[in-house]
C-alpha positions in Angstrom: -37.6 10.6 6.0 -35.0 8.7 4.2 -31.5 10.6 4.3 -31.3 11.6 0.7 -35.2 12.4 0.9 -36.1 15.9 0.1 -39.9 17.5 0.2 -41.4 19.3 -2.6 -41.9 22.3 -0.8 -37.8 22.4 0.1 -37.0 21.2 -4.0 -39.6 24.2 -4.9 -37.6 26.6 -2.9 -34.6 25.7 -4.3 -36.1 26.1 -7.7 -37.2 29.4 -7.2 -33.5 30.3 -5.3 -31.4 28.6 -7.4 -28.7 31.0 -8.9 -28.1 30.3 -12.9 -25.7 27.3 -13.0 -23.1 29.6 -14.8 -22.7 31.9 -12.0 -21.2 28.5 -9.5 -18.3 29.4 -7.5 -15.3 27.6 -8.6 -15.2 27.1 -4.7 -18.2 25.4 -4.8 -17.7 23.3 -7.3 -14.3 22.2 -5.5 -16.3 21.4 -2.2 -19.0 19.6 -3.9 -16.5 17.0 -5.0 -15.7 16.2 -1.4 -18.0 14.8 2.1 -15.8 16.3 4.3 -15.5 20.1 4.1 -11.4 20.1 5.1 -10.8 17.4 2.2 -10.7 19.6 -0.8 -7.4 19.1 -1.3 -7.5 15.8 -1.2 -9.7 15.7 -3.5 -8.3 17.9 -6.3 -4.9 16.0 -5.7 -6.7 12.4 -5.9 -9.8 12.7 -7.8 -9.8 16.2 -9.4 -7.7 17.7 -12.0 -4.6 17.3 -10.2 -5.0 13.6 -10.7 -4.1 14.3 -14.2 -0.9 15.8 -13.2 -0.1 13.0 -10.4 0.3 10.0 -12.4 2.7 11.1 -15.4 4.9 13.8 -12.7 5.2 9.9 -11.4 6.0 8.3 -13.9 8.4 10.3 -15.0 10.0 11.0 -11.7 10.5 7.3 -11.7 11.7 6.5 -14.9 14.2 9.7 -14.2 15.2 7.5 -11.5 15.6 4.2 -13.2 18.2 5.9 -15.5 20.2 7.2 -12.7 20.3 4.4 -11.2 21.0 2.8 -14.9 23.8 5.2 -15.4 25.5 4.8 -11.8 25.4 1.1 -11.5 28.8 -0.1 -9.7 30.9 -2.0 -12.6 28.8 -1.0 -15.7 29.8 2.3 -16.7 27.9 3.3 -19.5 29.7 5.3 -22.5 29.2 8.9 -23.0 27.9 8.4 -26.6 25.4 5.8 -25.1 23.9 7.9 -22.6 21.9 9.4 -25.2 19.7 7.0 -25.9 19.2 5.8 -22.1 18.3 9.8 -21.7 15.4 9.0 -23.8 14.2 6.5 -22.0 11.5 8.3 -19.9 10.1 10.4 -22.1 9.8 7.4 -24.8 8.1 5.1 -22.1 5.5 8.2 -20.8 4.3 8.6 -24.5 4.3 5.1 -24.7 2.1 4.7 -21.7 0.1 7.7 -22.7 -0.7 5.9 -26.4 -1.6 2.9 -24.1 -4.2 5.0 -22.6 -3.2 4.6 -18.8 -3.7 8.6 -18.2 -7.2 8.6 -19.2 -9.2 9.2 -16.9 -11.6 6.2 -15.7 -14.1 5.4 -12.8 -12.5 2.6 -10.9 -8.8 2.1 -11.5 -7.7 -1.4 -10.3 -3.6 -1.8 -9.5 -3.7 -5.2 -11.5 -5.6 -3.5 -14.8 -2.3 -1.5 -14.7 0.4 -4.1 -14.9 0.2 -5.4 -18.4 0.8 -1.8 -19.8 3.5 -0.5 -17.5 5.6 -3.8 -18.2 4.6 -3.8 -21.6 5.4 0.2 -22.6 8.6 0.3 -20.5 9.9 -3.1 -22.1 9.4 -1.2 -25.6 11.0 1.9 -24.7 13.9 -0.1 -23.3 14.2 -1.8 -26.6 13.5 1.5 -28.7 16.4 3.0 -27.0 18.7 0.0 -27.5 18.1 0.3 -31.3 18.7 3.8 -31.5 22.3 3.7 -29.7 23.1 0.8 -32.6 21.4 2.8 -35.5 22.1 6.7 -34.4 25.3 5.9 -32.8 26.7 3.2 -34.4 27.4 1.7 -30.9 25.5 -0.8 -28.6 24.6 -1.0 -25.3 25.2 -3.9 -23.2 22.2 -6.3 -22.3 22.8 -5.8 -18.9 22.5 -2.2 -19.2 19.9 -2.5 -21.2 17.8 -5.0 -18.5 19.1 -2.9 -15.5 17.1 -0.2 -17.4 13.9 -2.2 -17.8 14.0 -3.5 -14.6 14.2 -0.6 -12.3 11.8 1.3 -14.9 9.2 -1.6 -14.4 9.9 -1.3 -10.2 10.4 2.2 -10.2 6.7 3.0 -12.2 4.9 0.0 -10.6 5.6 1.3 -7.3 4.6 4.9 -7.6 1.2 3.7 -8.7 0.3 1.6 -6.5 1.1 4.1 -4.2 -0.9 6.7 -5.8 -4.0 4.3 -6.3 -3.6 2.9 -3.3 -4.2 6.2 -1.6 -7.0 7.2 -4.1 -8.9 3.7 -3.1 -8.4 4.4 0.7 -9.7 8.1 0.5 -12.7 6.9 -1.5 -13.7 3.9 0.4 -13.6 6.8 4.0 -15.7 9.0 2.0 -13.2 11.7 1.8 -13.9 11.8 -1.8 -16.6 11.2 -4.2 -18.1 13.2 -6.9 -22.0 13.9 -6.2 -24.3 12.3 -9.0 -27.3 12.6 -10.9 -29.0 9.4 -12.9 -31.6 10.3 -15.3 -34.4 7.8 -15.3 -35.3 6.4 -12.0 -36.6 3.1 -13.6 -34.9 -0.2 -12.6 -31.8 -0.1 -14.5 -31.2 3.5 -12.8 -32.2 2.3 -9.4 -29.3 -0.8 -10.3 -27.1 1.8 -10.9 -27.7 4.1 -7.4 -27.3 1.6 -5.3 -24.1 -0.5 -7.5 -22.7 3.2 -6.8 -23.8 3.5 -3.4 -22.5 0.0 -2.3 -19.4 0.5 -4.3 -18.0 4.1 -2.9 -14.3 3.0 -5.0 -15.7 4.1 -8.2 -15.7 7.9 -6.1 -19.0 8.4 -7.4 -22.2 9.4 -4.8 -25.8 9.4 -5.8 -27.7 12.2 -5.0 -31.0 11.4 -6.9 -32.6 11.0 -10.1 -33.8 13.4 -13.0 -36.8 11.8 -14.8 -40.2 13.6 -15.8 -42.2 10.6 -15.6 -40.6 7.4 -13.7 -43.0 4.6 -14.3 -45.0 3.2 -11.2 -44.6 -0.5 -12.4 -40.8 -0.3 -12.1 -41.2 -1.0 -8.6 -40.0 2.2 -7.1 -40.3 0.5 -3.0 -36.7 0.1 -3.9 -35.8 3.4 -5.0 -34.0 5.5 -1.8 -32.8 8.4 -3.7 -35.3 11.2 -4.9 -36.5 11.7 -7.7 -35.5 15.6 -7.8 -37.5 16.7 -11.2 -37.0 16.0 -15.1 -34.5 16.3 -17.7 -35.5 19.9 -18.3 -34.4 20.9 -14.5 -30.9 19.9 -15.1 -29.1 23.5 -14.6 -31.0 24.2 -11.1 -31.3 20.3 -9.8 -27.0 20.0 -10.7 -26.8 23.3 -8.7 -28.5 22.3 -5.7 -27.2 19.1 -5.7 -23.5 19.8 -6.6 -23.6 17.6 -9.1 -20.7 16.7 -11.2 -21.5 13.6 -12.7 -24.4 12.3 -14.8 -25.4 8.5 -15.5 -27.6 8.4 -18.3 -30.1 5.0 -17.8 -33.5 4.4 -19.3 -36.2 7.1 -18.7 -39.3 8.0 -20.1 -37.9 10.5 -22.5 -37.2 9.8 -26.1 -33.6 9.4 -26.9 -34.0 12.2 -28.9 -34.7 14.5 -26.4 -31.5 13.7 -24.3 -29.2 15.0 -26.6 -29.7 18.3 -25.6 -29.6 17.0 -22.3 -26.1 16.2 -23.3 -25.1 19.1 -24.6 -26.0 21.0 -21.8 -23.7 18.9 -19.0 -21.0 19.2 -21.8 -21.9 23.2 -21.5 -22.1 23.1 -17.4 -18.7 21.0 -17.2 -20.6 17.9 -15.9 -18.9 14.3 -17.1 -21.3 12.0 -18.6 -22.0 8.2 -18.2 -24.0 6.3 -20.5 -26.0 2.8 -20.0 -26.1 1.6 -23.5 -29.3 -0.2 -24.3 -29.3 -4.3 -24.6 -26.9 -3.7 -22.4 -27.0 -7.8 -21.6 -25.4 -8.0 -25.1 -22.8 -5.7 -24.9 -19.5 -6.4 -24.3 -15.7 -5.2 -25.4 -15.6 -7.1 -28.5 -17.9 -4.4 -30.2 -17.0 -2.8 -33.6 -17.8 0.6 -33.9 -18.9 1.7 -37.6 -20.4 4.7 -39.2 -23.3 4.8 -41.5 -23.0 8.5 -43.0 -23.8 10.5 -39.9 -25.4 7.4 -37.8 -22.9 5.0 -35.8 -23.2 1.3 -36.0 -22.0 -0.9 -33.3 -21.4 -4.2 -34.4 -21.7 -6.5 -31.4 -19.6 -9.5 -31.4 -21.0 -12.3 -28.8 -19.0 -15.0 -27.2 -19.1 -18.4 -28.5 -19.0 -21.3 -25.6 -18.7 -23.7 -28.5 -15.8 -21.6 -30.1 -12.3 -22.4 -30.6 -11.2 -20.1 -27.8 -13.4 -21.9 -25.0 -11.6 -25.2 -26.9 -8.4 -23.7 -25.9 -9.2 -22.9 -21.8 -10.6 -26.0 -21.6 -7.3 -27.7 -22.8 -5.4 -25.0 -20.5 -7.5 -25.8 -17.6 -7.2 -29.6 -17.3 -3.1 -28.9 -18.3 -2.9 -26.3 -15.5 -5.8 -28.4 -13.2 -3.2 -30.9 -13.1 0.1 -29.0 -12.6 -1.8 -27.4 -9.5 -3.1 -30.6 -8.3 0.8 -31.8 -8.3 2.0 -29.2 -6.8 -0.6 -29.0 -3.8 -0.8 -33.0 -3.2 1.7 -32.9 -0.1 -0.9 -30.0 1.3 -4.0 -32.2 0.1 -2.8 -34.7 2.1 -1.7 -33.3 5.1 -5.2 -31.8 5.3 -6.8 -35.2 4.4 -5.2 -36.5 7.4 -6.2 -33.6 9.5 -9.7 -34.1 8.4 -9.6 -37.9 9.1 -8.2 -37.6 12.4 -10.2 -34.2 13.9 -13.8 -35.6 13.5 -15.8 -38.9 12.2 -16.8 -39.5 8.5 -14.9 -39.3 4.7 -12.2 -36.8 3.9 -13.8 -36.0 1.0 -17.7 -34.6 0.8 -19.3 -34.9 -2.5 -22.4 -32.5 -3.4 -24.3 -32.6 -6.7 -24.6 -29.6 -8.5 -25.7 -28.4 -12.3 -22.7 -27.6 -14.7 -22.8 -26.7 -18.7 -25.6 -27.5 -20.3 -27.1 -28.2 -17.3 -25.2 -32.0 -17.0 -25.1 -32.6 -12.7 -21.7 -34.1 -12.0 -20.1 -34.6 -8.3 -18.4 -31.7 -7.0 -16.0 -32.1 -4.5 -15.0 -30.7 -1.3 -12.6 -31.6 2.2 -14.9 -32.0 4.8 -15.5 -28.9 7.0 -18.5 -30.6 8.9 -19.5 -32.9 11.5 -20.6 -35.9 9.9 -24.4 -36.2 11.3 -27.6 -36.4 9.1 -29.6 -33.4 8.7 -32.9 -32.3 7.7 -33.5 -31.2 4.1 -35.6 -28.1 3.7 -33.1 -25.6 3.9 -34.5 -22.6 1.5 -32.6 -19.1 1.3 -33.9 -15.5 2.0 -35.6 -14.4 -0.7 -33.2 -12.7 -3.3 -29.9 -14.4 -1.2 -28.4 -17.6 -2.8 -27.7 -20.7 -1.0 -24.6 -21.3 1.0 -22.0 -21.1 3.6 -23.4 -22.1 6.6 -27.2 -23.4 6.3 -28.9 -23.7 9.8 -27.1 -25.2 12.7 -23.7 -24.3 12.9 -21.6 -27.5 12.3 -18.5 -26.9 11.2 -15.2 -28.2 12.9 -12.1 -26.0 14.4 -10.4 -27.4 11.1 -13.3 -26.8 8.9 -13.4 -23.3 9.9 -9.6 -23.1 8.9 -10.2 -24.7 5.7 -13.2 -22.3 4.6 -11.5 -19.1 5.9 -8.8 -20.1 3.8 -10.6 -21.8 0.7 -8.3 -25.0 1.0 -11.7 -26.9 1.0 -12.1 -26.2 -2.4 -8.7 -27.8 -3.3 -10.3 -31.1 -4.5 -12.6 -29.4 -7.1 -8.8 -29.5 -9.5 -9.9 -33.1 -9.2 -13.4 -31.8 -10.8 -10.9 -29.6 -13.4 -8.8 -32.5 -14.7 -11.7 -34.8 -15.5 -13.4 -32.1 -17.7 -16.4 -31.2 -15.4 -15.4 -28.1 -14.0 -12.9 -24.7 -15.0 -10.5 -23.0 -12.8 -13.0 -19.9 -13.4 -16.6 -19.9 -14.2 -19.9 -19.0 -12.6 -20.3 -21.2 -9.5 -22.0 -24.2 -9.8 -25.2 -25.0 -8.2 -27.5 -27.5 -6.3 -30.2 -29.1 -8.9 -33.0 -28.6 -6.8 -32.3 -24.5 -6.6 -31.4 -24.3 -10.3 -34.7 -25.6 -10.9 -36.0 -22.7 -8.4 -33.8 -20.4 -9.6 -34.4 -20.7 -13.3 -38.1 -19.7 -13.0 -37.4 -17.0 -10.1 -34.0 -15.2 -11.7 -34.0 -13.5 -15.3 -31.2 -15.4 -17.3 -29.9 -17.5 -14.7 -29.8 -20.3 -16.6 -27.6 -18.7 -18.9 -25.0 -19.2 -16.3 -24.9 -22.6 -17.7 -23.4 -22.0 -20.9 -19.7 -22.1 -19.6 -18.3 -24.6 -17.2 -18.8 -24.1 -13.5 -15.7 -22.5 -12.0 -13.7 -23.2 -8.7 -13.6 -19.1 -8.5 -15.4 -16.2 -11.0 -15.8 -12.9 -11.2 -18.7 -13.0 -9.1 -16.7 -14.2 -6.5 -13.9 -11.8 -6.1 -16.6 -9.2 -5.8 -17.5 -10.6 -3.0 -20.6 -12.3 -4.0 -19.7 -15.7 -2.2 -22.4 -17.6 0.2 -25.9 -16.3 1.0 -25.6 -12.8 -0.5 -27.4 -11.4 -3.7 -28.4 -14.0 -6.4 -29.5 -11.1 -8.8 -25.9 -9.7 -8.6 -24.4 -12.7 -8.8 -26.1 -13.7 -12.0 -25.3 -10.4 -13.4 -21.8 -10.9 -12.5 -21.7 -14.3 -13.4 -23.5 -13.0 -17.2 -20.8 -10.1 -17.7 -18.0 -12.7 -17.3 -19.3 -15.3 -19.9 -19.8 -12.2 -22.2 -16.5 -10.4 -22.4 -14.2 -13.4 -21.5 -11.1 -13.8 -22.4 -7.8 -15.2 -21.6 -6.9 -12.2 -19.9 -9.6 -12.5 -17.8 -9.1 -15.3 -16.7 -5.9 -14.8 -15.4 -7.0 -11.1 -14.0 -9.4 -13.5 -11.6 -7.3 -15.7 -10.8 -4.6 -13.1 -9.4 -7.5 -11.3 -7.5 -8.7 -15.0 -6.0 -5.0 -15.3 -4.8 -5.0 -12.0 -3.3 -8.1 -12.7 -1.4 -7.1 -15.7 -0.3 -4.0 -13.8 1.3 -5.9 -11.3 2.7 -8.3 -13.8 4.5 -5.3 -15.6 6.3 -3.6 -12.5 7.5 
């Protein structure tokens, strides 16, 4: 029996046993959030309602800090008719970070999503207050009070939460905390979203099973581990056997129109609710939300490869290709050497692969092998994607170096500054598995609407050599569809962080 299996007998029993969902224990319901019975506090403090509290009592206490510190600094004495305005500081930069939206509550909280609107709310409220000393007062502070302000606002804030998510990560990646849930419709899109959860326990959410009256038998349930625990109409006892306190809504047999009571009811039972829109390909962030009388309208709005904004990284890329390519030459060449002198054959290897449009170009690579002829042939497990090391281990002592640390790839900003490649895109590929791929793999060629990319967003999730193609095309799909600028630079800050990690 699989460990989430349950037999109908046992689901009968609990049907028959169940107590009305009203009548759960508020001490059940704190347990239930938690796998480890002695870890409720944890969890109310990390992932529960006193997560709400945690983050602005933080903030606060640090921005409480930064104008003590402000106030106190040796040689800057700040006026007593000034210290008003630096007084408002905190509570001007929590409502400013509270219009930014940073106490909602969300899934999967990264420390780098939170950078952009700490800096950017404190920076305002530092400002804000400087203006009101000039207008209010009639006085003005001095810059340096003013930037002594921002600065150890900005340290003080940043700190504290990376602190606090820090420890929310930790705990959820141990297991100490995750919130059991339910997905209705047991199809493929809801068995993508178990096992995303299941694989991913820092979005602190834990399949239990499914809810659908009639999964169909073509959506190949062999890959299905969680039970399917009864329909939409057994919500109240299935949520109180279960614990449930979370409900992913994915594509089930039932008409839409029948899940809004559905809805209603978790709303009713204090269950939070997830939805997986449909043409969910097409969705991204860019979407305009209208109403038609009582219907919504959500205008999509789709990336444009062709656009002025892909014009614009492109001209970035080759500016910053170069830059970096400057400014790593002295390594490049030490590791040239290296490469010359530890084994026979080139510094450089050169590998066709498939690019935009699907144009093959010569991507390039410091040598991490011995330099022997081999066999073609190689094919991948089915569902894996090529790469890393492909039958006989042949790498050098410097070639494992140079992978574990990604300095091989330092020659592709030779591939960036002559137009053939981006610093971020979907990997690029070998022809003869694009040609495989593209009949195996739904939308993988779409991959090739964007440049190939020494790093994506694929890749920072892990998704680098012989693991899943599928995810990786998904992956490689969501970045094409809601990039931006932004975006760019998010993955390449995560790429550098990895790379850190990997030489520690």
């Amino acid at each position: 029996m699989k460990p989430y299996q349950v037999t109908q007998q046992t689901t009968a029993a609990h049907r028959a046993d169940a107590a009305p969902p009203h009548a759960r224990s508020s001490q059940h319901a704190a347990g239930a959030i938690s796998l480890h019975p002695g870890a409720t506090r944890t969890a109310w403090l990390l992932d529960g309602p006193g997560w709400s509290w945690v983050r602005p009592a933080g903030d606060l206490l640090a921005l409480a800090l930064a104008v003590i510190v402000t106030l106190r600094w040796p040689g800057e004495p700040v006026a007593s008719s000034a210290a008003w305005p630096v007084l408002l500081f905190p509570a001007l930069s929590i409502f400013l970070l509270a219009v930014r939206g940073t106490y909602r509550r969300r899934m999967r909280v990264r420390i780098i999503d939170g950078i952009v609107p700490v800096v950017g709310a404190v920076s305002i409220a530092a400002m804000i207050a400087a203006l009101i000393d000039v207008y209010a007062f009639g006085t003005r502070l001095d810059s340096a009070v003013v930037g002594h302000l921002w600065l150890v606002g900005v340290a003080a804030v940043g700190s504290l939460r990376i602190a606090a998510v820090a420890a929310q990560q930790v705990a959820r990646k141990q297991g100490k905390i995750a919130r059991p849930t339910l997905i209705v419709g047991a199809g493929l899109v809801g068995t993508r979203v178990a096992r995303r959860l299941a694989d991913a326990p820092q979005y602190g959410l834990r399949p239990v099973g499914f809810l659908d009256a009639e999964p169909l038998d073509d959506d190949d349930p062999a890959g299905r581990e969680l039970p399917v625990l009864g329909g939409p109409d057994d919500l109240d006892w299935v949520a109180e056997m279960t614990g449930a306190q979370h409900i992913v809504l994915a594509f089930s047999s039932a008409p839409d129109h029948a899940l809004v009571p559905l809805v209603r009811r978790c709303e009713e039972l204090g269950l939070e609710v997830s939805l997986v829109p449909r043409l969910f390909d097409s969705v991204n962030d860019r979407f305009q939300y209208e109403a038609l009388g009582g219907t919504p309208l959500l205008a999509l709005r789709a990336t444009d490869p062709l656009g002025w904004q892909f014009t614009l990284k492109h001209a970035l890329d080759r500016i910053l290709g170069g830059v970096l390519l400057l400014l790593c030459a002295p390594a490049m060449l030490a590791v040239a050497l290296a490469v010359r002198q530890g084994s026979d054959g080139g510094v450089l290897f050169r590998q066709r692969r498939v690019g935009r449009d699907g144009r093959a170009f010569d991507l390039l690579k410091f040598r991490t092998m011995v330099a022997v002829p081999v066999a073609d042939g190689f094919i991948p497990r089915a569902g894996s994607a090529p790469g890393g090391v492909e039958g006989a281990d042949r790498r050098t002592g410097l070639g494992r170096l140079l992978r574990r640390t990604s300095m091989d790839e330092l020659p592709q900003l030779i591939n960036v500054v002559r137009g053939q490649m981006s610093l971020v895109g979907p990997r690029p590929e070998r022809p003869e598995f694009v040609e495989l791929f593209n009949r195996d793999i739904t939308r993988y060629d779409d991959r090739h609407r964007v440049r190939s990319g020494i790093t994506g967003w694929a890749q920072v999730h892990g998704l680098r050599g012989q693991t899943s193609l599928a995810d990786r095309v998904e992956l490689d799909n969501f970045y094409i569809e809601h990039w931006s600028l932004g975006l760019d630079l998010k993955i390449l800050a995560l790429t550098a962080i990895a790379v850190f990690r990997a030489t520690e």
